[in-house]
N, C-alpha and C positions, 0 to 999 in steps of 0.2 A: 173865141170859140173856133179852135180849128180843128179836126179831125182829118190827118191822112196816114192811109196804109204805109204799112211796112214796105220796102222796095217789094217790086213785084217779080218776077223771074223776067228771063227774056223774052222781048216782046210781047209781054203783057203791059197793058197801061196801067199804072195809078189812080184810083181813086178818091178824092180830094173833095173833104166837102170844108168850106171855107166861108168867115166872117170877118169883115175886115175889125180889127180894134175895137176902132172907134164904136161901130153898130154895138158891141159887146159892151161896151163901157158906159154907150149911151141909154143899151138897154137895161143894164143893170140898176146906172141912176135915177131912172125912168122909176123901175119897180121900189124904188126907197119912195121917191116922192108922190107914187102914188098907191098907198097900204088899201087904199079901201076899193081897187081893182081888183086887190086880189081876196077878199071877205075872207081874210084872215088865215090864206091856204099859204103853207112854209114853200118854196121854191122847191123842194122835192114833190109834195102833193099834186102840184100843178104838175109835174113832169110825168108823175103816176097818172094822173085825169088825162093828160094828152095819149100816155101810154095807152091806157083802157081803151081809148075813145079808137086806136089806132089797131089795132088788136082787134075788135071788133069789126073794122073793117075790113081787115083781111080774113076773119072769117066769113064777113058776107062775101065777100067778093071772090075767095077763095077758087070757088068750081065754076066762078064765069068768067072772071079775063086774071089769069095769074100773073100777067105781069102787074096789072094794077095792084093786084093783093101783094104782091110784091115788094110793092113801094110802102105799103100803107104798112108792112109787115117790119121793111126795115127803118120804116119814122118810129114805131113803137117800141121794137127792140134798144133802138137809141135812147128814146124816152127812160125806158126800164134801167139802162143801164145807166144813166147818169143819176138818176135817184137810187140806184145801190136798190132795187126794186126785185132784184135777181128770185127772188119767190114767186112774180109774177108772170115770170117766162113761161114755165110751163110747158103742157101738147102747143101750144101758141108758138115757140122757138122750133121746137121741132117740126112741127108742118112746115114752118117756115122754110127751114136747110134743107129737109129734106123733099119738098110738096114745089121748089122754086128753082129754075133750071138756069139763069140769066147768071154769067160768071162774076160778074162785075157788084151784079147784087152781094150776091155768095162770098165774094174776096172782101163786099164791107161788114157782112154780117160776121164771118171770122175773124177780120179784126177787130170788132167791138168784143165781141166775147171773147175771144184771146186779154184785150187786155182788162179784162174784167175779173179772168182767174184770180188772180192774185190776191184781188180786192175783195173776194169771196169767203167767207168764214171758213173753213175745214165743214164737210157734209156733202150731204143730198145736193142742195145747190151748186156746191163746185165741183164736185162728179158730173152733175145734170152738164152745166156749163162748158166741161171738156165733152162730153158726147156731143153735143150741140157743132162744136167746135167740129171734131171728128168727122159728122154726119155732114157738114157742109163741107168740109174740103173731099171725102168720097164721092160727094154726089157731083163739083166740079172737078170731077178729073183726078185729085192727087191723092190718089191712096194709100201711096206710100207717106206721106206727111200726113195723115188721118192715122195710120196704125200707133203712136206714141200715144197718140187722144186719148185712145181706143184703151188701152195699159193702162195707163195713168190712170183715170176715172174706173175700169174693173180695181186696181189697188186699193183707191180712197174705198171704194163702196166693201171691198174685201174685209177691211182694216177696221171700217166700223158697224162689220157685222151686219153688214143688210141684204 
């Protein structure tokens, strides 16, 4: 389990979020040997439960400390995105990019979604998924890197008549 950003521009830092191997290998055989931990939930459900549960938090916490909602914002979005849960983002994504000021946050939530496009059916969701995209790199700073988002996603939604 590794996740890190695409190079970052100049001096901006990378951020890297990092499991060594073995954790990954241990946790996996872990989850074979023990089925009845998980009462029958397929390894995406759980990532969706974590998602929910995370999502949630950052609506609570939303209007009283944003960085915390923050965090709880971008453990969820992570959650969604690795179960291919992309219907679940939602106003949820969008508060998120656009409602959270922290760059470093913002630069991982862009990379998750960025590389999530692709993996995205043709629709509402991957249009959603480039505005998303769009909305956090305007709101850190890079507007010019946000205007293709911006295109791309009015095209898709153009194209199928919405």
């Amino acid at each position: 389990m590794n996740r890190e950003e695409p190079a970052a521009a100049a001096g901006e830092a990378r951020a890297t979020y990092a499991f060594h191997e073995l954790v990954r290998e241990r946790t996996i055989q872990w989850s074979k040997t023990h089925l009845d931990a998980t009462d029958g939930r397929t390894d995406d459900e759980i990532r969706i439960a974590y998602g929910e549960r995370y999502a949630d938090l950052f609506d609570t916490l939303y209007h009283e400390d944003r960085n915390a909602a923050g965090e709880a914002g971008r453990r969820a979005l992570v959650y969604f995105v690795a179960a291919r849960a992309f219907d679940r983002l939602g106003s949820f994504a969008s508060n998120l990019v656009t409602g959270v000021n922290d760059p470093a946050l913002l630069r991982g939530a862009v990379a998750e979604l960025e590389g999530a496009i692709d993996r995205t059916p043709p629709g509402q969701s991957r249009w959603s998924l480039r505005t998303y995209v769009a909305d956090a790199l305007s709101n850190s700073g890079q507007p010019d890197r946000a205007l293709p988002f911006y295109a791309e996603a009015a095209e898709e939604a153009e194209a199928a008549e919405h």
